[in-house]
FIRO-411423 format. One record per residue (C-alpha): residue number from 1; residue in one letter; x, y, z. Coordinates in nm, 2 decimals, padded with zeros to 4 digits. Layout:
<atoms>
- titor, vose, xx, yy, zz
- NUM, a, X, Y, Z
...
</atoms>
This chain:
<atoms>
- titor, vose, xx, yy, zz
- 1, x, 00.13, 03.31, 07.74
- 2, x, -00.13, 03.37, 08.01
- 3, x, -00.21, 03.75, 08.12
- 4, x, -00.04, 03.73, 08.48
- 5, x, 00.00, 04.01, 08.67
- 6, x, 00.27, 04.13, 08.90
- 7, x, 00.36, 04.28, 09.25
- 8, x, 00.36, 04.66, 09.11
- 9, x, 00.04, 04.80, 09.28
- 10, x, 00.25, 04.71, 09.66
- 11, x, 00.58, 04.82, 09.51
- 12, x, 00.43, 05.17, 09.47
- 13, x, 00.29, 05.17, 09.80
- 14, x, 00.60, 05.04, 09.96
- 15, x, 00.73, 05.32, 10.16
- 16, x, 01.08, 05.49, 10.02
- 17, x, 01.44, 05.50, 10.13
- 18, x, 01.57, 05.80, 10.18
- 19, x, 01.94, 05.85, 10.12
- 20, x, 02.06, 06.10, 10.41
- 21, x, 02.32, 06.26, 10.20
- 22, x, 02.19, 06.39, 09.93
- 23, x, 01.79, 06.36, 09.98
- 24, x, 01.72, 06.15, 09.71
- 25, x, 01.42, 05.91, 09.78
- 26, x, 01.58, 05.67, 09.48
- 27, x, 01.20, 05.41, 09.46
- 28, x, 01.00, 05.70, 09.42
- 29, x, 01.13, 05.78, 09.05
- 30, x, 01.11, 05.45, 08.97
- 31, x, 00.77, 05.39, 09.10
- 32, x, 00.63, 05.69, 08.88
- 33, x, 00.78, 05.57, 08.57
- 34, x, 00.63, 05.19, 08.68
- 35, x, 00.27, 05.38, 08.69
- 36, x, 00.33, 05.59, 08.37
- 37, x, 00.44, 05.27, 08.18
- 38, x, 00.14, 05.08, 08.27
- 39, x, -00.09, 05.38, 08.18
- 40, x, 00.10, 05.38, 07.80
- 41, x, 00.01, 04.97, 07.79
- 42, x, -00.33, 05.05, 07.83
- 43, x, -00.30, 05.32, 07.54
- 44, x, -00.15, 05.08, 07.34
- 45, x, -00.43, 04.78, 07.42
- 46, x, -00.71, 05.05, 07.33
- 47, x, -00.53, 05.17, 07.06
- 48, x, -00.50, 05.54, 07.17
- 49, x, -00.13, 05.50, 07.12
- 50, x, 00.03, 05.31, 06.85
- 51, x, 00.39, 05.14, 06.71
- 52, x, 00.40, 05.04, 06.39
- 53, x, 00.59, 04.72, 06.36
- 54, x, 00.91, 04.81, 06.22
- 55, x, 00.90, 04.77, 05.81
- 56, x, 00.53, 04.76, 05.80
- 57, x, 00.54, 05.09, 05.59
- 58, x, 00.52, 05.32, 05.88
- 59, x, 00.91, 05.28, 06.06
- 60, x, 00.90, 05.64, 06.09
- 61, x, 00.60, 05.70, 06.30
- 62, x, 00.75, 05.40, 06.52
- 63, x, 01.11, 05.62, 06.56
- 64, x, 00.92, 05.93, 06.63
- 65, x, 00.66, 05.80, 06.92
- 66, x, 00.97, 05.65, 07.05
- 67, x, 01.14, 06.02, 07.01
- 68, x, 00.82, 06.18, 07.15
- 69, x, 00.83, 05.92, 07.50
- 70, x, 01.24, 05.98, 07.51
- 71, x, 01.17, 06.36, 07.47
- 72, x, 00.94, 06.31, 07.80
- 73, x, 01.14, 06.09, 07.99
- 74, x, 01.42, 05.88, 07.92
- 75, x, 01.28, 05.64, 08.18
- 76, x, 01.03, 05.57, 08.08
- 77, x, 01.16, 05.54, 07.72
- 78, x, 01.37, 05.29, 07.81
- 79, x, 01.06, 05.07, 07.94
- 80, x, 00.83, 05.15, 07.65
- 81, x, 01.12, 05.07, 07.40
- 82, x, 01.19, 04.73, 07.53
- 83, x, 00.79, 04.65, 07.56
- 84, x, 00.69, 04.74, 07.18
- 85, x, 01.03, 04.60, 07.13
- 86, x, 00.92, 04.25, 07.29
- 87, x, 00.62, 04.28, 07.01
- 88, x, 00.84, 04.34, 06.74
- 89, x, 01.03, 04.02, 06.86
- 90, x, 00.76, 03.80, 06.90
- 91, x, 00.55, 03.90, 06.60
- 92, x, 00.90, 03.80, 06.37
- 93, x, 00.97, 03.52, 06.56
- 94, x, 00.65, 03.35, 06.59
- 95, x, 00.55, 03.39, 06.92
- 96, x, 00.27, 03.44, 07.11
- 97, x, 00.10, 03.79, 07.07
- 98, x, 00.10, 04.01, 07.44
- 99, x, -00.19, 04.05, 07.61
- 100, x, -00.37, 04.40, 07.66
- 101, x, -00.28, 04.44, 08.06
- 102, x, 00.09, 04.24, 08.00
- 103, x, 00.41, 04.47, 08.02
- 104, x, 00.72, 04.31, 07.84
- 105, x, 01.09, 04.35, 07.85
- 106, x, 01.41, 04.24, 07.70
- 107, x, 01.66, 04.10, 07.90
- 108, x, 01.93, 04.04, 07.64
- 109, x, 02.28, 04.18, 07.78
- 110, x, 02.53, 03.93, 07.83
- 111, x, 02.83, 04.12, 08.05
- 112, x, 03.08, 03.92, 08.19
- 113, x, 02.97, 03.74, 08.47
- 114, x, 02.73, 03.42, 08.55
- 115, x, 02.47, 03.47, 08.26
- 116, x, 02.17, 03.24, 08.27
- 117, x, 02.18, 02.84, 08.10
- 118, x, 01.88, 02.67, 08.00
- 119, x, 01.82, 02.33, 08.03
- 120, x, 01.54, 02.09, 07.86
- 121, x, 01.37, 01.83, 08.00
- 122, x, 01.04, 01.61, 07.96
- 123, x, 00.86, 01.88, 08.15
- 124, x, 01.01, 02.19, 07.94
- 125, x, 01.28, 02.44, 07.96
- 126, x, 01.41, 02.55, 08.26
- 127, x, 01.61, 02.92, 08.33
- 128, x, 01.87, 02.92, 08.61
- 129, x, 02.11, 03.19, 08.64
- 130, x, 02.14, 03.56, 08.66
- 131, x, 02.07, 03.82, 08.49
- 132, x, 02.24, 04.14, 08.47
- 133, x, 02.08, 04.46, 08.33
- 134, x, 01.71, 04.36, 08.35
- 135, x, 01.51, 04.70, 08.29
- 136, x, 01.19, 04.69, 08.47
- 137, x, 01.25, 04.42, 08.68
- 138, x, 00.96, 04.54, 08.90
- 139, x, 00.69, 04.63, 08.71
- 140, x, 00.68, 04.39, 08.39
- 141, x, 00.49, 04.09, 08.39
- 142, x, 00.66, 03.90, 08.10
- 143, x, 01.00, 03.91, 07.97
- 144, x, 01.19, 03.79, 07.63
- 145, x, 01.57, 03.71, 07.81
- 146, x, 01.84, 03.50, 07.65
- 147, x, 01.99, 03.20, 07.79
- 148, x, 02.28, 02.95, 07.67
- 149, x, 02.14, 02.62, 07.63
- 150, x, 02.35, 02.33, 07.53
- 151, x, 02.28, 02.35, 07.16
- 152, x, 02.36, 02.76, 07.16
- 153, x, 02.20, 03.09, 07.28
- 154, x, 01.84, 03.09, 07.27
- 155, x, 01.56, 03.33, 07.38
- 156, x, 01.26, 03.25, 07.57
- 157, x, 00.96, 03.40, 07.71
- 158, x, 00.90, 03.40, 08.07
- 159, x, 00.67, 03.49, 08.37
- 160, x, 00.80, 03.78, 08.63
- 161, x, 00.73, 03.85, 08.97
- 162, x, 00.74, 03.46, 09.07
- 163, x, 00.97, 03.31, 09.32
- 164, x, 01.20, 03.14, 09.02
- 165, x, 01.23, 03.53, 08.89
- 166, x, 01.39, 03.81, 09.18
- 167, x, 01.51, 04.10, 09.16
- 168, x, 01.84, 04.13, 09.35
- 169, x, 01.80, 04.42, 09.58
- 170, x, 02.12, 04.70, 09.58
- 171, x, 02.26, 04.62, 09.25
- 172, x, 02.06, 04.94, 09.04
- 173, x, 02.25, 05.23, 09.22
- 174, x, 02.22, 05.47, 08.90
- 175, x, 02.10, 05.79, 08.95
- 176, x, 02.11, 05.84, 08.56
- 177, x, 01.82, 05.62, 08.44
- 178, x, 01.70, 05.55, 08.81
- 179, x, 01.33, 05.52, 08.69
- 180, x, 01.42, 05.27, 08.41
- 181, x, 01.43, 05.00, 08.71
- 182, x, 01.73, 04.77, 08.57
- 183, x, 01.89, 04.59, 08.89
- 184, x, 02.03, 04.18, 08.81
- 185, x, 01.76, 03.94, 08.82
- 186, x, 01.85, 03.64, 09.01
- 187, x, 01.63, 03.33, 08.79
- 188, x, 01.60, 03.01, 09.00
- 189, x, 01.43, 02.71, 08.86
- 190, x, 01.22, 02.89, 08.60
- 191, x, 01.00, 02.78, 08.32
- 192, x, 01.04, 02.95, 08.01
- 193, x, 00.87, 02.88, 07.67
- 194, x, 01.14, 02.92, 07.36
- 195, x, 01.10, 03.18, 07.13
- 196, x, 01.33, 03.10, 06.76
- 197, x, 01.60, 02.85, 06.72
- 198, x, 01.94, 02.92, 06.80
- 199, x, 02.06, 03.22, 06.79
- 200, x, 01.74, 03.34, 06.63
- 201, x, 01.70, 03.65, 06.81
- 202, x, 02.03, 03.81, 06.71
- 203, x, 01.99, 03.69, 06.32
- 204, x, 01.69, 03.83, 06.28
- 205, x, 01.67, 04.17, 06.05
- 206, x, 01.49, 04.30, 06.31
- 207, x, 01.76, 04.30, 06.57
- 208, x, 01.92, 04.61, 06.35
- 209, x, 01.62, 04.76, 06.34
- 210, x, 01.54, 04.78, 06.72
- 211, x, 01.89, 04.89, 06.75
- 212, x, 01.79, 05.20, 06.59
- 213, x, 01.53, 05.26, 06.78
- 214, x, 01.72, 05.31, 07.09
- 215, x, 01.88, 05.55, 06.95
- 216, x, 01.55, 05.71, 06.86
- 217, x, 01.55, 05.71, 07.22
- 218, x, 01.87, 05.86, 07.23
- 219, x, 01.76, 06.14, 07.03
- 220, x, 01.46, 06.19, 07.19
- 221, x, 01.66, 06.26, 07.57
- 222, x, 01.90, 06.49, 07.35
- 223, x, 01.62, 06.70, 07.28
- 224, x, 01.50, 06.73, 07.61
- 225, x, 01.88, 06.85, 07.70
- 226, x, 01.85, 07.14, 07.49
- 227, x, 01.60, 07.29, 07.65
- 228, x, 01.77, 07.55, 07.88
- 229, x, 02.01, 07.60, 07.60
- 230, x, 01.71, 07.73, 07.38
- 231, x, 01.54, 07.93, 07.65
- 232, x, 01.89, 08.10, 07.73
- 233, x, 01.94, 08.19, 07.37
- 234, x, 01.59, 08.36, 07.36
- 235, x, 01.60, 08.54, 07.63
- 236, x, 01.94, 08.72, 07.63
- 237, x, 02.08, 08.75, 07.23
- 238, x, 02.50, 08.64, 07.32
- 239, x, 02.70, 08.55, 06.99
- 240, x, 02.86, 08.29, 07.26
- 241, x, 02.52, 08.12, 07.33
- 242, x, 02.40, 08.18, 06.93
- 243, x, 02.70, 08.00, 06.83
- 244, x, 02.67, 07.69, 07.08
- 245, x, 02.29, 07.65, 06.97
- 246, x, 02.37, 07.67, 06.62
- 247, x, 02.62, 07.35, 06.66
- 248, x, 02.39, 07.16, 06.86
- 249, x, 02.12, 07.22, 06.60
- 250, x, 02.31, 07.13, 06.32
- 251, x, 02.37, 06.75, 06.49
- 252, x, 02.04, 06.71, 06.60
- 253, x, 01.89, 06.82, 06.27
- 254, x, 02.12, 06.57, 06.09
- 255, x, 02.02, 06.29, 06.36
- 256, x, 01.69, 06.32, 06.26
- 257, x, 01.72, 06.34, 05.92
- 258, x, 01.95, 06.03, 05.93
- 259, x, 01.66, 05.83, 06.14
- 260, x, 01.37, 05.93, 05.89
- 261, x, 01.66, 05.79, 05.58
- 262, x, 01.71, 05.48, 05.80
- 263, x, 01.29, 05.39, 05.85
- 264, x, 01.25, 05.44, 05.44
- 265, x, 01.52, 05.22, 05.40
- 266, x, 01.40, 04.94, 05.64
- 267, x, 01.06, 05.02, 05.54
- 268, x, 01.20, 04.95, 05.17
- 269, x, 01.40, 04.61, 05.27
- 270, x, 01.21, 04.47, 05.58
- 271, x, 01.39, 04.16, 05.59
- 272, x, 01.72, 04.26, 05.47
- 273, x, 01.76, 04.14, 05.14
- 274, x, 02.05, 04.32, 05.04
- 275, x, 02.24, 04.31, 05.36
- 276, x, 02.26, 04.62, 05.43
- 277, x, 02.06, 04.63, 05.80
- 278, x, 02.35, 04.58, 06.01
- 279, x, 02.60, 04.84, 05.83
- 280, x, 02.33, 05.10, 05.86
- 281, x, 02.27, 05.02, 06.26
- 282, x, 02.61, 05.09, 06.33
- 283, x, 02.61, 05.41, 06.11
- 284, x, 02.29, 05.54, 06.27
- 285, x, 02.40, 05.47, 06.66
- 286, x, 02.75, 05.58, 06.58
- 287, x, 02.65, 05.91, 06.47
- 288, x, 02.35, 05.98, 06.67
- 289, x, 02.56, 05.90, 06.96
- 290, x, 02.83, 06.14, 06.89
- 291, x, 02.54, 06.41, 06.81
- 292, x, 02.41, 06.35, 07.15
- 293, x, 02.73, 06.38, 07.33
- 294, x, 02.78, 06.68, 07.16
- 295, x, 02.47, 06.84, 07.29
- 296, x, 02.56, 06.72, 07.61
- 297, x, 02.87, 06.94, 07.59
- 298, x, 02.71, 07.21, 07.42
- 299, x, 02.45, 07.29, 07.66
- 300, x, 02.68, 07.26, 07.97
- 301, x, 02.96, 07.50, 07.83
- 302, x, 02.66, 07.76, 07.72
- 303, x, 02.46, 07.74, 08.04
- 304, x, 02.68, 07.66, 08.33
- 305, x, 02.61, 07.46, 08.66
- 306, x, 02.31, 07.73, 08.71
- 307, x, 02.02, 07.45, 08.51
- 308, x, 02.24, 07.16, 08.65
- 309, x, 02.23, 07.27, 09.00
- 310, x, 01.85, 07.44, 09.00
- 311, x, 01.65, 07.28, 08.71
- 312, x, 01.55, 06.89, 08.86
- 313, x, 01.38, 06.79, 08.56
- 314, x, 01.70, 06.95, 08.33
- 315, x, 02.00, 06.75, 08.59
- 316, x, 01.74, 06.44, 08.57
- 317, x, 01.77, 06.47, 08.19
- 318, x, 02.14, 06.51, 08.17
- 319, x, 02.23, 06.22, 08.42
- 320, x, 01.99, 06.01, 08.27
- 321, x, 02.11, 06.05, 07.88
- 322, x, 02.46, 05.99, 08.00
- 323, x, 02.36, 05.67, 08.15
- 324, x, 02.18, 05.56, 07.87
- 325, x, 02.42, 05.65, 07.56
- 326, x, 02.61, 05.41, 07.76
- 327, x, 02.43, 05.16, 07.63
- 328, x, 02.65, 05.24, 07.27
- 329, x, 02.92, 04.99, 07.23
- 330, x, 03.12, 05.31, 07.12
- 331, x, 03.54, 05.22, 07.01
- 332, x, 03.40, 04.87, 06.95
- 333, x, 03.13, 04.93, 06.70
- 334, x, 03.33, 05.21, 06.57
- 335, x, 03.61, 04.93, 06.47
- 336, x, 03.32, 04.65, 06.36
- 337, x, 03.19, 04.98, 06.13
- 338, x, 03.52, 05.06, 05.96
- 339, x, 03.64, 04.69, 05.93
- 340, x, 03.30, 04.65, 05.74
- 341, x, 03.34, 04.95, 05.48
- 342, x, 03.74, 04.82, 05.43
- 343, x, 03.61, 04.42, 05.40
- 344, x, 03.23, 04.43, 05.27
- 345, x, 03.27, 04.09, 05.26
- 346, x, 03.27, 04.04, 05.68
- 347, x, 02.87, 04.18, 05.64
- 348, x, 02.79, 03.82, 05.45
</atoms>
């Protein structure tokens, strides 16, 4: 597809609302993550940064730059993870390579609710619909989304910023994950260029893989939580506090463990041979979700409202991991996990 680019130097000088009540300006974060994820792009396209394609040998390095971002800011995370992503996607299904100044997403959640069809015609395919969930709505210039056409789910490659592709204003009121920018997408009309068959994009080996690198991202934001709880435990020796690091360390040290086990193992069986992608997914998410929730916990009964209430960047961390583990289909994967280790035979 042809580099385009979109409305995000006038978003960021758009002028901010200000909510009254509590003093939040709630474009501004979102605006800063827009400029931060255009700056990591360009470190991509000059190569100053870099994402190994998951299974080329390097899956590790991919899960820790994706640690590293989440570690920084969630946010932004969230925009950087569905752009390399995008690449991922593209490079395994065929399709056309992103150019340097382009910013991709994924728009692939399908709540309840319209959802967006595709129809095909002499011209091409056409998106109508909407979108829930589209993270960076504002600030990418392409996007992968899926779509139900008449022969099945598909997913296609589309311009932003157009007419046929709006944002629908007052439907992102999160103040976890704010910056990630993921308000419904209203799709009018829209050309879109087909990326796969049917149902390509889910049965691809990479779609377990990229699972694991949310939580990657996950991890990442749980690190960042822990802060305070470290600092406290340095500066004033309690047994209390000693003993609340020592559990979160013990989860996060056995998330990470568990992610480098998971890229050797993808790195080892890239496309899934043995059919094993999907049972280790679940097993990674599943457990670095609880570990995360448990530092969540942790560091709130060890520190107390005082970081919450006084540390921006700490309450920003904490609101935003919430939002974002979320994102975990929790009881439901849970039950598709243990009806897969009772009936192996569901993972064929």
């Amino acid at each position: 597809m042809n580099e385009v680019t979109t409305p995000l130097a006038a978003d960021l000088a758009r002028p901010d609302d200000l909510d009254e009540d509590s003093g939040l300006r709630p474009g501004t974060v979102r605006r800063q993550t827009a400029q931060q994820f255009a700056s990591i792009v360009a470190d991509l396209a000059s190569g100053a940064l870099e994402f190994p394609l998951p299974g080329s040998g390097r899956t590790s390095q991919r899960f820790a730059s994706l640690r590293n971002i989440a570690r920084r800011d969630l946010c932004l995370a969230r925009l950087v993870e569905g752009h390399v992503d995008a690449t991922a996607i593209l490079a395994e299904l065929q399709g056309p390579t992103p150019g340097p100044t382009e910013r991709w997403g994924v728009w692939a959640a399908e709540p309840p609710g319209e959802g967006v069809t595709a129809t095909r015609s002499e011209a091409g395919w056409r998106l109508e619909g909407l979108k829930q969930y589209c993270s960076g709505a504002h600030s990418c210039t392409h996007a992968l989304i899926t779509a139900t056409a008449e022969d099945g789910r598909r997913l296609f490659a589309i311009r932003t910023g157009g007419p046929g592709c709006r944002p629908v204003k007052g439907t992102w009121q999160a103040i976890g994950m704010a910056g990630s920018d993921t308000p419904d997408v209203r799709i009018t009309d829209l050309p879109a260029v087909p990326i796969g068959g049917v149902e390509a994009y889910i049965q691809r080996p990479g779609f377990q893989h990229g699972g694991i690198g949310v939580a990657a991202c996950w991890y990442g934001g749980a690190l960042a939580v822990t802060a305070p709880l470290r600092n406290a435990a340095h500066r004033s020796p309690d047994p209390h506090t000693d003993a609340h690091l020592g559990a979160v360390d013990v989860q996060l040290h056995a998330a990470g463990a568990l992610l480098d086990q998971a890229a050797a193992e993808i790195d080892q069986d890239p496309h899934d041979n043995s059919g094993a992608a999907r049972l280790r997914s679940l097993r990674v998410r599943a457990f670095i979700e609880q570990a995360c929730s448990a530092a969540l916990s942790h560091v709130g009964r060890a520190t107390g409202a005082g970081p919450l209430c006084h540390d921006l960047r700490h309450a920003r961390n904490v609101a935003d991991l919430g939002v974002y583990l979320r994102q975990h289909h929790a009881e439901r994967s849970l039950a598709e996990l243990g009806r897969l280790v009772a009936r192996p035979e569901d993972n064929r």
